[in-house]
C-alpha positions as CSV (number, residue, x, y, z in Angstrom):
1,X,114.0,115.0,100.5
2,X,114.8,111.5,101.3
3,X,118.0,110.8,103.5
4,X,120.3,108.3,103.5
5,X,119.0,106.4,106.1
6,X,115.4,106.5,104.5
7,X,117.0,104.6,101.4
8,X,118.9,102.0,103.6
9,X,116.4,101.1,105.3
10,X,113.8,100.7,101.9
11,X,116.9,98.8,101.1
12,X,116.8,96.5,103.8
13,X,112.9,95.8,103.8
14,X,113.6,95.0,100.0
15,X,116.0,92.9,100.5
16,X,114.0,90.9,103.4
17,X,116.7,91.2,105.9
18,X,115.2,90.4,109.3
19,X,112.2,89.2,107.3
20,X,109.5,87.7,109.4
21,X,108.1,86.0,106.2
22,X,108.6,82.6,106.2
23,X,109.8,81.4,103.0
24,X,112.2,78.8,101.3
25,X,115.9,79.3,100.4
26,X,115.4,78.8,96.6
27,X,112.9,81.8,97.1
28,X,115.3,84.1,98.3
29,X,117.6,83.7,95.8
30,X,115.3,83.6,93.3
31,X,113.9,86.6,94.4
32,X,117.2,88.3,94.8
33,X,118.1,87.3,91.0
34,X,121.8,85.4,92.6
35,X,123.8,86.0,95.7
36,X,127.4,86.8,95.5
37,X,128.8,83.5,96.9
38,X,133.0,83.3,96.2
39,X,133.4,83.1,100.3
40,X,130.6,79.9,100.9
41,X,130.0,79.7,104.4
42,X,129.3,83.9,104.2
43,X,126.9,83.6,101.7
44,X,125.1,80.5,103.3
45,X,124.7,83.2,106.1
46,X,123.6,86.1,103.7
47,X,120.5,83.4,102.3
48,X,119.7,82.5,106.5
49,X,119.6,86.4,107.4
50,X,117.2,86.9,104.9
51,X,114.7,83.6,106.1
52,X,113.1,83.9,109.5
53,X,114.3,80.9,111.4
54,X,116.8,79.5,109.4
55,X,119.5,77.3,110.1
56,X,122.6,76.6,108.3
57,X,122.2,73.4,107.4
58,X,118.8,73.9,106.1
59,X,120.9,76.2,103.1
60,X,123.4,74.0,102.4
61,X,120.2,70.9,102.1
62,X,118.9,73.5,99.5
63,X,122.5,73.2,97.6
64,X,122.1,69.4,98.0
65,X,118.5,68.9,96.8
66,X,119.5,71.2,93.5
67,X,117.6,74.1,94.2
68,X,119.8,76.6,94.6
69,X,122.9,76.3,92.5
70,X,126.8,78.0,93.0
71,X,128.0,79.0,89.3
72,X,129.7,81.7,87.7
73,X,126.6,83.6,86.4
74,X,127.4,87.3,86.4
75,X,130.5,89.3,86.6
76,X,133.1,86.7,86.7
77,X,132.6,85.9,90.4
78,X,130.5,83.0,92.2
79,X,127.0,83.0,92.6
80,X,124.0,81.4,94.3
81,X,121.5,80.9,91.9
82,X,117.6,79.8,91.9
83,X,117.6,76.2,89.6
84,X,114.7,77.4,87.6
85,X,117.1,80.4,86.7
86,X,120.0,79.3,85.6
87,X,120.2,78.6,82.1
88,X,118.6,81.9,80.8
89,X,120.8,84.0,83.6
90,X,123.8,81.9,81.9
91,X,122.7,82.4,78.4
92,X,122.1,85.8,79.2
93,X,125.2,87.4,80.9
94,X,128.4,85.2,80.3
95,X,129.2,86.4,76.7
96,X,129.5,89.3,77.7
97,X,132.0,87.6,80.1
98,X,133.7,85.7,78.1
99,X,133.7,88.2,75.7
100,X,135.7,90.5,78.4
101,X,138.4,87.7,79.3
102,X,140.6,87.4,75.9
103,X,143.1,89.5,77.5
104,X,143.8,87.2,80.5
105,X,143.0,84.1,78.2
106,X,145.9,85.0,76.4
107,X,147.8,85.4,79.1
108,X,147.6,82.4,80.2
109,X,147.6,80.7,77.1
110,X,143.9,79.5,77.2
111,X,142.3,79.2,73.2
112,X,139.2,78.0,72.0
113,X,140.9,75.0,71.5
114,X,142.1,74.7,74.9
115,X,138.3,74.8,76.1
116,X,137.0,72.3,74.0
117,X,139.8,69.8,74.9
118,X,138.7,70.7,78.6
119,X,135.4,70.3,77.9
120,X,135.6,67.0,76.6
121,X,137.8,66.1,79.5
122,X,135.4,66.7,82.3
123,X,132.2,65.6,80.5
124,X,134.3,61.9,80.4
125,X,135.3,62.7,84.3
126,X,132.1,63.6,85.6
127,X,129.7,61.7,83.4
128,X,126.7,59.4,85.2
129,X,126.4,61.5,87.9
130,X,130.1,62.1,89.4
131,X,131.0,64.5,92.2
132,X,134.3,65.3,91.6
133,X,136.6,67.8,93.8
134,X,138.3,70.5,92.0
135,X,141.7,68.9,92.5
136,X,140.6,65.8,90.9
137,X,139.4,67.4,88.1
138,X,142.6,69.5,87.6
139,X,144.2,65.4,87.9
140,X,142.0,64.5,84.7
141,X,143.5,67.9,82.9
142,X,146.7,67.3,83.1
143,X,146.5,63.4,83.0
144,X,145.3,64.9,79.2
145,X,148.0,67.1,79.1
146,X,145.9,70.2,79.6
147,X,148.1,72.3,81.8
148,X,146.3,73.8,85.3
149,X,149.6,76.0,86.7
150,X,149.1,78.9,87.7
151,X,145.5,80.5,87.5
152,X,145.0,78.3,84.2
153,X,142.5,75.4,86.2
154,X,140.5,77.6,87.4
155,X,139.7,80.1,84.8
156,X,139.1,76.6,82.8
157,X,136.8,75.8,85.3
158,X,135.1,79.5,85.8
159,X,134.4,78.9,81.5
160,X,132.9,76.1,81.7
161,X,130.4,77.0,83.9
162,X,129.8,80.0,82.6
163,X,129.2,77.7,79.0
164,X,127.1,75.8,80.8
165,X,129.0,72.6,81.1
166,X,129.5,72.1,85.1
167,X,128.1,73.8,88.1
168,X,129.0,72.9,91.9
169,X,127.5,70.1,93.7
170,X,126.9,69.0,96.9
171,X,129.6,69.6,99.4
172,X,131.7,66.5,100.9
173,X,132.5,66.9,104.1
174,X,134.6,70.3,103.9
175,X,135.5,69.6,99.9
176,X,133.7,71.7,97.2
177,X,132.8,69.2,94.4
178,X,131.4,69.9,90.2
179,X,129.1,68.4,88.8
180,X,127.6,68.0,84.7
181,X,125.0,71.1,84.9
182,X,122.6,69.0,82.4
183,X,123.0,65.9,84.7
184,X,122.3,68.0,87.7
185,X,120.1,69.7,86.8
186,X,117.9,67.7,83.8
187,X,116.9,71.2,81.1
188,X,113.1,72.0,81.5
189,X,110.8,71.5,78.8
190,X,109.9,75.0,78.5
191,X,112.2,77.4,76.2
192,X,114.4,79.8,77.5
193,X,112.7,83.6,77.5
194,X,113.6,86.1,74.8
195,X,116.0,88.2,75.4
196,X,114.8,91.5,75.6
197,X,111.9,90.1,78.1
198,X,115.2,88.2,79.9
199,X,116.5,91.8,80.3
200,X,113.2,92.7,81.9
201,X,113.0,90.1,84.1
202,X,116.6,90.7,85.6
203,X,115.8,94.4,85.4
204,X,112.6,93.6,87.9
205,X,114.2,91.3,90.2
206,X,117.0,93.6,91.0
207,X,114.6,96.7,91.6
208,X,111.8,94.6,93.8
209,X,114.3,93.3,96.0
210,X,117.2,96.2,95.9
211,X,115.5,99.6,95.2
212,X,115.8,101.6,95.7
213,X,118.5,102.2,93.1
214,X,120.1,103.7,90.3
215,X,120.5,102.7,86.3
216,X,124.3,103.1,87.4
217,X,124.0,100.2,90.2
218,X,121.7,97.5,88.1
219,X,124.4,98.1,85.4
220,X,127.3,97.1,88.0
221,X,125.5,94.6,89.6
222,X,124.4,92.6,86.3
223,X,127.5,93.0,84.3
224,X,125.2,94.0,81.4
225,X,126.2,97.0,78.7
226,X,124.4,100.3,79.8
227,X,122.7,100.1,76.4
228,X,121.1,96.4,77.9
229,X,120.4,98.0,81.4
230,X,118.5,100.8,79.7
231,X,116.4,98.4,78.1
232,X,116.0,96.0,80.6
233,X,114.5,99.1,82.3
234,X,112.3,100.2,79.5
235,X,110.2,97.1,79.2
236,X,110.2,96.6,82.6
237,X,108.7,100.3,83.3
238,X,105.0,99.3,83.9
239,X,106.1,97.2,86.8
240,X,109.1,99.9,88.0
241,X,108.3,103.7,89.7
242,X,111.1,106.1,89.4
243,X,111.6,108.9,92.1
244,X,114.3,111.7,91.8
245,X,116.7,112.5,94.8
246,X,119.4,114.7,94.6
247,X,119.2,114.8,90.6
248,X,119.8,111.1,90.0
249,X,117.0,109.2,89.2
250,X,116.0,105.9,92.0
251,X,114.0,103.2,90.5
252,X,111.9,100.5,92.6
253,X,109.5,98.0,92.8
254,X,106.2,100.0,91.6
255,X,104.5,98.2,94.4
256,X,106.8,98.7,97.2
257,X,105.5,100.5,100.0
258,X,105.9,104.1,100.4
259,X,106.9,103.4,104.3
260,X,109.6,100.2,105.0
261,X,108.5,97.6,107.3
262,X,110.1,97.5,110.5
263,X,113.3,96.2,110.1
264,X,115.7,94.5,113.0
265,X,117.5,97.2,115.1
266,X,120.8,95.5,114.1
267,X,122.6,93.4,111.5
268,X,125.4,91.4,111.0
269,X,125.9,90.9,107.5
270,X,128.6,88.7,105.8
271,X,131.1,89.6,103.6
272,X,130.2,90.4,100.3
273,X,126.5,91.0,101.4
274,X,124.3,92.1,98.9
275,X,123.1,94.6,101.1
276,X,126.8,96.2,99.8
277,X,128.4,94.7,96.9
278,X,124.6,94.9,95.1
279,X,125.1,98.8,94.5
280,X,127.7,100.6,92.2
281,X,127.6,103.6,94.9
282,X,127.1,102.8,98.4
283,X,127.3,106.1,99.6
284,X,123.9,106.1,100.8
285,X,124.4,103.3,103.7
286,X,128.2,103.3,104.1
287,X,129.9,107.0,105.0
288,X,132.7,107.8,103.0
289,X,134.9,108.1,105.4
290,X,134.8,104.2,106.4
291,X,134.8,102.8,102.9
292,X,138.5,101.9,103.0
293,X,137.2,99.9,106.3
294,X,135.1,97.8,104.8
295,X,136.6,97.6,101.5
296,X,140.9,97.6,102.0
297,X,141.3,97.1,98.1
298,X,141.7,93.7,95.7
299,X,137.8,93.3,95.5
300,X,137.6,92.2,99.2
301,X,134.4,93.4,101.0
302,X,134.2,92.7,105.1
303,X,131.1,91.5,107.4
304,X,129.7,94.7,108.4
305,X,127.5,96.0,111.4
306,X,124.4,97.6,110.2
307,X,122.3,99.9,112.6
308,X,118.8,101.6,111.3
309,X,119.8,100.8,107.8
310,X,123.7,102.4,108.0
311,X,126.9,100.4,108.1
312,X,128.1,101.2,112.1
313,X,131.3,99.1,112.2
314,X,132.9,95.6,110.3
315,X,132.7,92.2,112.5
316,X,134.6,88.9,112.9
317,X,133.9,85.9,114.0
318,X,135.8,82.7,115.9
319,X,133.9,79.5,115.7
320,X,134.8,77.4,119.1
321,X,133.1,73.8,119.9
322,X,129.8,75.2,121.2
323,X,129.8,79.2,120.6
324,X,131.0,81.3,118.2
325,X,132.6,84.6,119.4
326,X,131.9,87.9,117.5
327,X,134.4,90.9,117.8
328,X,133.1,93.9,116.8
329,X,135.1,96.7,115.4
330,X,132.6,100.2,115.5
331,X,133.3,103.0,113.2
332,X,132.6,105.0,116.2
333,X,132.1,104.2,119.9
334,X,129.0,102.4,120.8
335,X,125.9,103.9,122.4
336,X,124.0,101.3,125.0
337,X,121.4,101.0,122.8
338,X,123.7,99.7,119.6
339,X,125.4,97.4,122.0
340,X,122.0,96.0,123.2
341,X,120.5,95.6,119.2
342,X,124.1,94.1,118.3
343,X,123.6,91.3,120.9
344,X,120.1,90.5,119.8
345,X,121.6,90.4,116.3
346,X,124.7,87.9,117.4
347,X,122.1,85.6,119.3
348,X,120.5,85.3,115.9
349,X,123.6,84.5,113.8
350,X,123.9,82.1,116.7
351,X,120.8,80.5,116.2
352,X,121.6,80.0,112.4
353,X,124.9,78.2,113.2
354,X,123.4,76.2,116.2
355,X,126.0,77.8,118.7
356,X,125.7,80.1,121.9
357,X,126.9,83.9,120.4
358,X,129.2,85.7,122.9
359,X,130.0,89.0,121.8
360,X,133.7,90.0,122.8
């Protein structure tokens, strides 16, 4: 029978953590379908520990050349997403989304008309290529009397994207800025695919690069209807191989490797890692009895330690001129050999922020 430790470590060859494969940023997100990316500089981090010798900067020049792309494509949260994906992911899980959000649209007093006054507003704002900050589009709202108190701006903004209006640009200096998604990114002559063959595609990415794992998790992960997971499944099945353990049914890549590649004795993984958040139940690399640890409640996920494919322990870091300091907070005191693999692991989150780690 396969343990736990078994599937984390399939888990983390899957997901090319510690890869030695030297590829480009767009490829791992691609690859990876999107990247949960509502805390920025984490998920620049969670693209770099998946590509052998990156540095930061070389994800954010991704970002900037309009590779990669941060939008709201799935489950009402940010996202790094692979340019060439971005329209049929959009088109494909936001109204469902949408769909989801009367409720809070109506609490704060959003309506269809409400959108399409916005709409107009920051397609005037940002047109001819504009970078605008978030607080200078909230100006333009309410300049049109479109009220942004409250959580109002940025559930207008979080629609719009998800309609396909505005995705992020480039970041100046520290300031997030939007941008005209058709403008940024010019549509492709090809059509969009069908949707049931959409529903395959997503259904392979997920179980290439996070199998293995359940119906259950791609359901949680995507956003889509069980009913959509099912069939994303079924016409995915000639490329997928299904394995029972412990009565629930696993699904992977059908050409995975029966054995994982050797993976790095140690991790540190950002918050919100898809190593984590990718999976519905994370029982199988994350004991029960440190979930409130990594996950204290309001959807918040910390960096974790991962040690032979199990979370050990949560991390934080301090950025000072020339090193950043790590401080490590183990589940469970440290054997020398997991001290040892954690500094290798800090002197390559290190390397990716071009600083000297010193672990605390």
């Amino acid at each position: 029978m396969k343990s736990a430790a078994t599937i984390g470590l399939q888990r983390l060859a899957r997901q090319g953590i510690g890869s030695a494969q030297p590829v480009q940023p767009a490829e791992v997100v691609g690859r990876l379908g999107f990247v949960q990316a509502q805390d920025y500089l984490g998920a620049l981090w969670a693209v770099g520990a998946r590509l052998p010798g990156a540095r930061e900067a070389d994800i954010e020049q991704a970002l900037a050349g309009r590779s990669i792309v941060r939008t709201w494509p799935a489950r009402g949260t940010l996202h790094f997403v692979a340019a060439a994906d971005v329209r049929w992911m959009l088109h494909l899980l936001t109204p469902r989304m949408v769909a989801r959000s009367a409720g809070r649209d109506r609490q704060l007093g959003l309506d269809d008309d409400t959108y399409a006054r916005s709409s107009a507003v920051m397609s005037r704002a940002l047109e001819g290529q504009r970078q605008l900050s978030r607080e200078a589009l909230y100006a333009a709202l309410e300049a049109a009397h479109i009220s942004t108190a409250g959580q109002r701006g940025i559930h207008i903004l979080g629609r719009l994207a998800q309609l396909g209006l505005i995705c992020f640009g480039p970041r100046q200096g520290k300031q997030q800025t939007f941008v005209l998604l058709d403008e940024w990114l010019p549509r492709p002559g090809r059509s969009e695919p069908p949707r049931d063959q959409a529903l395959a595609e997503l259904a392979r990415r997920y179980f290439f690069s996070r199998g293995p794992a359940t119906l259950a998790d791609f359901v949680w992960w995507s956003g889509l209807t069980t009913a959509d997971a099912r069939a994303g499944i079924e016409t995915a099945r000639p490329d997928l191989a299904a394995e029972e353990i412990d009565g629930q049914t696993y699904w992977q890549g059908a050409s995975a490797p029966k054995r994982p590649a050797d993976p790095p004795a140690a991790c540190l993984l950002p918050a919100f890692d898809e190593y984590l958040v990718g999976y519905k139940d994370r029982s199988a690399v994350l004991g029960p009895g440190y979930t409130q640890a990594v996950n204290a409640g309001g959807g918040m996920l910390s960096p974790v330690i991962v040690i032979d494919g199990l979370v050990v322990g949560t991390w934080k870091r301090a950025l000072k001129k020339e090193t950043v300091v790590i401080t490590p907070g183990w589940f469970r005191p440290p054997k020398k050999a997991q001290q040892a693999a954690l500094l290798q692991a800090a002197r390559r989150y290190g390397d990716f922020l071009e600083r000297t780690a010193v672990v605390a």
